[in-house]
C-alpha positions as CSV (number, residue, x, y, z in Angstrom):
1,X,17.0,14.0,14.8
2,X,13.6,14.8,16.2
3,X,11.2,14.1,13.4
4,X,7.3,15.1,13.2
5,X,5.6,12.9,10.8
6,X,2.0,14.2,9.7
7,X,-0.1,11.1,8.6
8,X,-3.9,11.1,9.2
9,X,-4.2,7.7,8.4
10,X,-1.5,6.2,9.8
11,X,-1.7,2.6,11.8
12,X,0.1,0.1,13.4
13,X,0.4,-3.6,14.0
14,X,-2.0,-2.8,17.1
15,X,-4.5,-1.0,14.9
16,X,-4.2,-2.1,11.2
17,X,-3.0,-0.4,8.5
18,X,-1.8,2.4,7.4
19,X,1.8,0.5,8.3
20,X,4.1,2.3,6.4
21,X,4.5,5.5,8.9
22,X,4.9,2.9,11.6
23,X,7.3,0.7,9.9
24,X,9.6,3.8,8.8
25,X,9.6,5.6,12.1
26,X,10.3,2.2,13.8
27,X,13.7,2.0,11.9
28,X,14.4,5.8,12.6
29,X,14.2,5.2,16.3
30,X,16.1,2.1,16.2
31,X,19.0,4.4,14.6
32,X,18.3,6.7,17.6
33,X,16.0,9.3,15.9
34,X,12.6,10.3,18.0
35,X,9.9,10.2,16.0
36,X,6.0,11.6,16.9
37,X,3.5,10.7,14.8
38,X,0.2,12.8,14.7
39,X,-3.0,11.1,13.2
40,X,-6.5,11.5,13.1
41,X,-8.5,9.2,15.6
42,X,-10.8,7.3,13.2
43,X,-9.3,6.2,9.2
44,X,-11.3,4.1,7.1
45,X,-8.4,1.7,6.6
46,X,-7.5,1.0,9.9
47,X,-9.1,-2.5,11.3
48,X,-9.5,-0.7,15.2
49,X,-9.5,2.4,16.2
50,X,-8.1,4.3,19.2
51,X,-9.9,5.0,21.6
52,X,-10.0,8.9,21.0
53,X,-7.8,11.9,21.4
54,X,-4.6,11.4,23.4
55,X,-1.1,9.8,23.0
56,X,0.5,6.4,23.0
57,X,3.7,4.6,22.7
58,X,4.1,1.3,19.7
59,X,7.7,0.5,20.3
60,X,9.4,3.4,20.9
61,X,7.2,5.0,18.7
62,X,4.9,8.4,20.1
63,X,1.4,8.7,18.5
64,X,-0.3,11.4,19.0
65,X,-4.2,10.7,18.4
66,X,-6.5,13.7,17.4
67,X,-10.2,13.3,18.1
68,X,-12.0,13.3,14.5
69,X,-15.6,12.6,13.2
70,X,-16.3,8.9,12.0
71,X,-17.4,8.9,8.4
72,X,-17.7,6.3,5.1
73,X,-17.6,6.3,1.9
74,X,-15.9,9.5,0.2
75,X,-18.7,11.8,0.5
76,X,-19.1,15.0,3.1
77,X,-18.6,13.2,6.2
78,X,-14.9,12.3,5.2
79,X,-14.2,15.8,4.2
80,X,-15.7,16.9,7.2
81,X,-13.0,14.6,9.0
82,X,-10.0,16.0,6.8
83,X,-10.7,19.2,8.0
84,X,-11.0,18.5,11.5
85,X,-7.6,16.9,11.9
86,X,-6.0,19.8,9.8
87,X,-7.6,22.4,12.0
88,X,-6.6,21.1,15.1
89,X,-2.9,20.7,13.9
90,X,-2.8,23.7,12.4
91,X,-4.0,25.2,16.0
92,X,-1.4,23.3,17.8
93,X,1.4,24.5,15.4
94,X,3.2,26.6,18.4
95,X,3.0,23.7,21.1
96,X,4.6,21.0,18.4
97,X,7.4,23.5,17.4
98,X,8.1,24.4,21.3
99,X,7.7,21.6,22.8
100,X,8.8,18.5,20.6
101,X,11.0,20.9,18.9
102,X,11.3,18.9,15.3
103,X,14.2,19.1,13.2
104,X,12.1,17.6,9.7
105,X,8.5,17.9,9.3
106,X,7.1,15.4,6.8
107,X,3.6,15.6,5.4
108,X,2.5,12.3,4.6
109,X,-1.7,12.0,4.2
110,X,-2.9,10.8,1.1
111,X,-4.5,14.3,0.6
112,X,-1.9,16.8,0.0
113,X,-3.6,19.8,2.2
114,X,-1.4,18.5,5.4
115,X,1.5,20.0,3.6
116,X,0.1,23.3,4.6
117,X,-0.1,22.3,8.6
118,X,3.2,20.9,8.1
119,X,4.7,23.8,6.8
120,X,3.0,25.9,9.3
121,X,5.0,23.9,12.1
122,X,8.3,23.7,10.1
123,X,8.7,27.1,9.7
124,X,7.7,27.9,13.7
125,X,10.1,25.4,14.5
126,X,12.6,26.4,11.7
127,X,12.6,22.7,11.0
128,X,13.1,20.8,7.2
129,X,9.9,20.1,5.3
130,X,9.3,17.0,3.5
131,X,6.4,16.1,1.2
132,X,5.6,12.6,0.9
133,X,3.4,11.8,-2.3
134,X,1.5,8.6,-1.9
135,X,-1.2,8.8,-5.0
136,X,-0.8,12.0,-6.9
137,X,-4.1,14.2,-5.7
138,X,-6.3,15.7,-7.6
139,X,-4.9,13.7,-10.3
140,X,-6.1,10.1,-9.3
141,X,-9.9,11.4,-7.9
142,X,-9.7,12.9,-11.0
143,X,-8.9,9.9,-13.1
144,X,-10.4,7.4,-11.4
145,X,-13.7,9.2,-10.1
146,X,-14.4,11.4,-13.1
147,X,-14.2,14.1,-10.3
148,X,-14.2,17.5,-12.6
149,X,-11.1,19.6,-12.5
150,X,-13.0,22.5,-11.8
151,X,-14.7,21.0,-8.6
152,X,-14.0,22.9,-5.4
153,X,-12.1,19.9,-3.3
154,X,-9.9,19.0,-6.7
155,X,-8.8,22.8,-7.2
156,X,-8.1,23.3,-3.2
157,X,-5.8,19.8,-4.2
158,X,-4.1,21.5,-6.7
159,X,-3.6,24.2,-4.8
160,X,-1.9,22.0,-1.9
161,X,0.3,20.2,-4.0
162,X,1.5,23.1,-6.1
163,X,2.4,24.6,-2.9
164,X,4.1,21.2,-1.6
165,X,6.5,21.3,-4.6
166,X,7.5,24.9,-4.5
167,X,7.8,24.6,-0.6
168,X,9.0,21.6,0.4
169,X,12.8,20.8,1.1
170,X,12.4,17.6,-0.2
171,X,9.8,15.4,-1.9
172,X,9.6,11.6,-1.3
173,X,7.2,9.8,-3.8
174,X,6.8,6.1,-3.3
175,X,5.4,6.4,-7.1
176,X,8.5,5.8,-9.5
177,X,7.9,7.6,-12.6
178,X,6.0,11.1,-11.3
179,X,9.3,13.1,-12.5
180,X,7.4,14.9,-15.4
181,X,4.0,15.2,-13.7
182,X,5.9,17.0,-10.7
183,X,8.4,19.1,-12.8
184,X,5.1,20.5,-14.8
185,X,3.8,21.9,-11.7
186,X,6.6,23.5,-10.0
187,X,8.7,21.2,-8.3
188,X,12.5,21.2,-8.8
189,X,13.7,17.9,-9.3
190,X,16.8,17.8,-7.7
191,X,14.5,17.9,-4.8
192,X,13.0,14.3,-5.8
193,X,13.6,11.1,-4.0
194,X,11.9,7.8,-4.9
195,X,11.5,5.8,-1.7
196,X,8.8,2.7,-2.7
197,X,6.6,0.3,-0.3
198,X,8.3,-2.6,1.1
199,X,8.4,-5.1,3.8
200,X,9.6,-5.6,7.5
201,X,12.0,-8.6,7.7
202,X,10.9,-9.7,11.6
203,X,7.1,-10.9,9.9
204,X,9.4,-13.1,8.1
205,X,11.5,-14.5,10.5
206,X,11.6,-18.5,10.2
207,X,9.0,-19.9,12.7
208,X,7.3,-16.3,13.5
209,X,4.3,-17.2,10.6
210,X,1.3,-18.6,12.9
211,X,-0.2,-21.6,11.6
212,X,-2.8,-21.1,8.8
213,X,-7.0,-21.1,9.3
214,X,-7.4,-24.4,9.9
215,X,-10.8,-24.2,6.9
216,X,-8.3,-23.2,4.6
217,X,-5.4,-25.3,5.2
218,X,-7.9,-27.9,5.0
219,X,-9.6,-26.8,1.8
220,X,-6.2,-26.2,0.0
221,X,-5.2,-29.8,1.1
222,X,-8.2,-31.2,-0.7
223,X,-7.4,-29.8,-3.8
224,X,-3.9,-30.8,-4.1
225,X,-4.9,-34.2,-3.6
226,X,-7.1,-34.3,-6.3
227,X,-3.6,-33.1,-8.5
228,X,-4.8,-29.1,-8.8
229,X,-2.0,-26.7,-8.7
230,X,-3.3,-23.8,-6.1
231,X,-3.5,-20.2,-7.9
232,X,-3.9,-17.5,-5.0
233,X,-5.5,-14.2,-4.3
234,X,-4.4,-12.4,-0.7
235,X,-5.6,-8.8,0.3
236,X,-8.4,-5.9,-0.4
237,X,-11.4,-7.4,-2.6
238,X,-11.7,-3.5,-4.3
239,X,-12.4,-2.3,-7.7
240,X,-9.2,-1.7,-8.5
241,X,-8.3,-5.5,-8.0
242,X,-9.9,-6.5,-10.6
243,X,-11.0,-9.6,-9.6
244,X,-13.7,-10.0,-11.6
245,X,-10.7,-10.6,-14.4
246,X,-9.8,-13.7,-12.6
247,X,-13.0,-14.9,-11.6
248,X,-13.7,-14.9,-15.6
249,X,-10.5,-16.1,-16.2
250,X,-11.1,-19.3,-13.9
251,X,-14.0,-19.8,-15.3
252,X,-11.9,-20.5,-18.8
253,X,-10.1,-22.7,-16.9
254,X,-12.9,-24.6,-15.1
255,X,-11.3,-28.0,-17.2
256,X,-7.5,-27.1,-16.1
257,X,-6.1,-28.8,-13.2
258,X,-6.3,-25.7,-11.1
259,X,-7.9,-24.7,-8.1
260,X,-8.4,-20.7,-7.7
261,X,-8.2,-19.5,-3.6
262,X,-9.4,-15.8,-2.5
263,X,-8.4,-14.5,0.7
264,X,-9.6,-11.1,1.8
265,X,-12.4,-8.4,2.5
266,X,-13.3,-5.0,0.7
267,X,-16.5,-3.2,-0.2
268,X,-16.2,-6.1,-3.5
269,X,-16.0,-9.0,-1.7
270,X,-20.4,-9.7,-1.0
271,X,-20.9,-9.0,-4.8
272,X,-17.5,-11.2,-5.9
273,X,-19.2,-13.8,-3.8
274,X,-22.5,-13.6,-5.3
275,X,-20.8,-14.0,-8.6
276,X,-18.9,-17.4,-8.2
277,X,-22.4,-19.1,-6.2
278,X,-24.8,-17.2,-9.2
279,X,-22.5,-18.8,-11.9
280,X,-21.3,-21.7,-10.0
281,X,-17.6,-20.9,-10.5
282,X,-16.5,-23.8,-9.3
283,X,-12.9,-24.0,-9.2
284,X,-12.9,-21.0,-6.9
285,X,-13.3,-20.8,-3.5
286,X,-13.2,-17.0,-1.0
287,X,-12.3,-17.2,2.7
288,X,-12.6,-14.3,4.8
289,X,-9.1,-12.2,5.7
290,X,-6.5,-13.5,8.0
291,X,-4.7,-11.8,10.6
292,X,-1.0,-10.6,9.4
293,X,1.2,-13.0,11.1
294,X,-0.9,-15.8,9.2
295,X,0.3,-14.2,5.4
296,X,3.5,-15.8,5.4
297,X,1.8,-19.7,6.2
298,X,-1.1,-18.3,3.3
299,X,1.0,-17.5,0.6
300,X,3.5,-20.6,0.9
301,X,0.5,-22.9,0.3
302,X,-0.4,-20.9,-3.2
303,X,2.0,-22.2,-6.0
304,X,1.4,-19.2,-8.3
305,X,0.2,-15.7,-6.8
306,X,-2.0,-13.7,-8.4
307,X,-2.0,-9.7,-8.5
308,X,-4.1,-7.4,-11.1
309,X,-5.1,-4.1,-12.1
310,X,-7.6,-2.0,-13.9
311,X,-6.6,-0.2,-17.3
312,X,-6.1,3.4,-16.1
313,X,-3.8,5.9,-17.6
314,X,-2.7,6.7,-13.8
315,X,-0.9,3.9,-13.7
316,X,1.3,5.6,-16.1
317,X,3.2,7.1,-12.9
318,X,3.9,3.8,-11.6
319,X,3.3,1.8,-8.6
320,X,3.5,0.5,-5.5
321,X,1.6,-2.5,-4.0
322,X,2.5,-4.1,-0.4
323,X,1.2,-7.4,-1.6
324,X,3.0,-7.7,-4.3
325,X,6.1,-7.5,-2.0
326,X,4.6,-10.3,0.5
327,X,4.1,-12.5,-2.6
328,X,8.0,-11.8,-3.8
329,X,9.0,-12.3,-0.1
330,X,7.4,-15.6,0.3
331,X,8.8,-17.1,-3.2
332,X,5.7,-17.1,-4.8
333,X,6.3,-16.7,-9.0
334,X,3.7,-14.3,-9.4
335,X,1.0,-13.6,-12.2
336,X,0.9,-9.8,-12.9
337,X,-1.5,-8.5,-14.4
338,X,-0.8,-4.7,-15.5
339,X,0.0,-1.8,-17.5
340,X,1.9,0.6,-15.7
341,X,4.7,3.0,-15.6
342,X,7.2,0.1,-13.6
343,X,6.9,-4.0,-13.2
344,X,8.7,-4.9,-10.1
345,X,7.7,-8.4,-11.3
346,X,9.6,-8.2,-14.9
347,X,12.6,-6.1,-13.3
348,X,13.0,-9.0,-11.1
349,X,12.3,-11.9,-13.4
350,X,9.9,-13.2,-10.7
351,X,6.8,-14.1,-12.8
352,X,5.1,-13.2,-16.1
353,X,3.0,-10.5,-16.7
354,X,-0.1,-10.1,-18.7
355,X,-2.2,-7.4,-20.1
356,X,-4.8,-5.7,-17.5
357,X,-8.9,-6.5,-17.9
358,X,-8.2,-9.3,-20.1
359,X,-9.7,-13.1,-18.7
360,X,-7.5,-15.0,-21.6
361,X,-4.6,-13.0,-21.1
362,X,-4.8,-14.1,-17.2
363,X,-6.1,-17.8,-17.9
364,X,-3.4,-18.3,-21.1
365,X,-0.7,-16.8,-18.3
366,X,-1.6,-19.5,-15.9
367,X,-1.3,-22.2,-18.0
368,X,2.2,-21.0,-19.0
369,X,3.1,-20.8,-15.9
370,X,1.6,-24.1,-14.5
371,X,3.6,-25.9,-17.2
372,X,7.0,-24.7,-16.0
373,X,9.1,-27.3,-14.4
374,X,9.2,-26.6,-10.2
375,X,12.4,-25.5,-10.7
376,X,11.6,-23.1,-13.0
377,X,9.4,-21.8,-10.8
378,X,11.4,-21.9,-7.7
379,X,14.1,-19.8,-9.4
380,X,11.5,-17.0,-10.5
381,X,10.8,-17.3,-6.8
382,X,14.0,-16.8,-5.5
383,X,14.1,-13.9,-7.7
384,X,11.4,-12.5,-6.4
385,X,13.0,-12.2,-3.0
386,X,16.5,-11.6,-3.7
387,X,14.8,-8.5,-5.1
388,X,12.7,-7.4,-2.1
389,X,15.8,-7.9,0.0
390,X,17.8,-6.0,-1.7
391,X,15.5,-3.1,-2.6
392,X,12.4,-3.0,-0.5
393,X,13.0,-3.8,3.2
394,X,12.5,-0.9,5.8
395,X,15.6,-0.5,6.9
396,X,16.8,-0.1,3.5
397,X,14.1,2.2,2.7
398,X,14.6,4.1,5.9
399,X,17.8,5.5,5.1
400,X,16.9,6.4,1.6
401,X,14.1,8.6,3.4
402,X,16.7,9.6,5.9
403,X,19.2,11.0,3.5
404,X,17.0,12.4,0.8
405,X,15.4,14.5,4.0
406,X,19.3,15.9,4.3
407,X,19.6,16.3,0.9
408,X,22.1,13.5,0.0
């Protein structure tokens, strides 16, 4: 097949993330498919950005770049770079369908107004037209923001993804438990597929991890020989992280034989700082992030890894976090701390999980956990991976795209 995927944030190992187009189109062409990705030129998620408009090959992979505005923050100037990039799709809807010819169209943005470009090019083409739902817009802007229902950008939302469930040939959600949200506006849900995040089995290939930052390798070294067990953070220091859960959590355990280690950036990370000098949190210690290919060596220094949420009702739909599959990939018995619609670390048996916002629910979690025997916690481990393997690897997750696209 000749499939156009639509993704205005989309990345690569070469760029940073978005990953997931990347990683799924990299299976597809390794099962002979040709995939062209189209994506705006600047994304606030992406760790470098191309150069400008024009088109390159990742492995086999086409990218299509389209020259955008740079923005921050979520204010005008990142509307004003929506709307660019769906313009000049929109505008190029003939050349796509004549000249790359797709057989599927998928519209994959976080935003849902790409399913209108998308569909303008699917039906030129007379192609298939898949909506992929990453966060359910206007929903979660509307949840999470306190953005008004009635506000311009959350009805022109609504208006997108009403059309992207009557429209669509099929619906991919990586969301697990959006069945009744959907159904209630419009979509048919025979059309449904759930494909989740996951992982890419050659970053964990037995000596592919590059050795870890030599500050902390060394730091993490120091604590185990004063007998602490190492309780670990890796990814975005955000708001919805919660990490001001666990600093106040560690700071119930300042007398426990544990040492706290938080790897990362985010627009959190200055003020998190601030926080554990201010109220010398001892026991805790922040190092900037890590390139990818140093995760693996990270996370098999941690002996319990920690993930957490904020208390939000949107979490009723489910989700989907990448670290929490890097943490199950690399054995790690994991401390969850959640509410939510699904618990990939419960279905598994990989951890324990706590309630969300709650410091003594985290710190009395830890200690349960600390107490285990090691093979207690190697087994939860082991779990955790056996389930990653067997439900969230790209190749697996690929196919599952592949034949919900056909309608299998």
């Amino acid at each position: 097949m000749r499939i156009l995927l639509i993704n205005h944030y989309a990345g690569s190992p070469k760029h940073g993330m978005e990953f997931r187009p990347y990683y799924l189109a990299r299976e597809w062409v390794r099962m002979g498919h040709q995939v062209l990705i189209l994506a705006a030129s600047h994304s606030h998620v992406r760790s470098t950005q191309p150069p400008g408009a024009g088109g390159e090959v990742i492995d086999g992979v086409s990218y299509c770049w389209y020259q955008t505005p740079v923005y921050s923050g979520n204010g005008l100037a990142r509307v004003k770079n929506i709307w660019s990039f769906c313009r000049q799709v929109w505008s190029d809807a003939d050349a796509l369908a004549e000249s790359f010819a797709p057989d599927a169209v998928i519209a994959s943005s976080t935003y849902p107004m790409d399913v209108w470009v998308a569909r303008r090019v699917a039906r030129k083409a007379k192609a298939k037209l898949v909506y992929e739902v990453h966060d359910l817009w206007p929903l979660s802007p509307i949840e999470l923001s306190g953005m008004s229902p009635r506000h311009p950008f959350a009805m022109l939302c609504q208006k997108a993804e009403n059309d992207a469930y009557r429209d669509a040939d099929a619906v991919v959600s990586m969301l697990p438990k959006v069945h009744e949200h959907m159904a209630a506006h419009g979509l048919d849900l025979k059309k449904l597929a759930i494909v989740p995040n996951g992982i890419t089995l050659d970053e964990w290939g037995e000596g592919d991890a590059q050795p870890l930052d030599p500050a902390i390798a060394a730091h993490i070294a120091l604590q185990r020989a004063a007998g602490r067990r190492i309780v670990g953070y890796a990814g975005s220091h955000g708001l919805p992280n919660a990490l001001d859960v666990l600093l106040d959590a560690a700071k119930l355990l300042k007398e426990a034989p544990v040492a706290f280690v938080l790897v990362g950036g985010g627009h959190e990370k200055e003020r998190l700082e601030q926080r554990v000098r201010g109220e010398g949190i001892a026991n805790v210690a922040m190092f900037p992030a890590i390139p990818k290919r140093q995760i693996p060596s990270l996370l098999a220094a941690f002996d319990i890894a920690y993930i957490g949420w904020q208390r939000t009702p949107i979490y009723r739909f489910g989700i989907a976090p990448n670290k929490l599959m890097d943490y199950m990939m690399a054995r790690r018995p994991v401390l969850h701390s959640v509410e939510a619609g699904n618990d990939p670390v419960a279905e598994a048996g990989a951890g324990l999980t706590v309630a969300p916002e709650d410091p003594r629910a985290v710190a009395d979690g830890l200690l349960q956990l600390i107490a285990r025997t090691p093979q207690e916690l190697a087994a939860m481990g082991e779990r955790g991976r056996a389930f990653v393997l067997a439900h969230h690897t790209y190749p697996v997750l690929a196919e599952r795209f592949l034949r919900a696209l056909r309608g299998q």
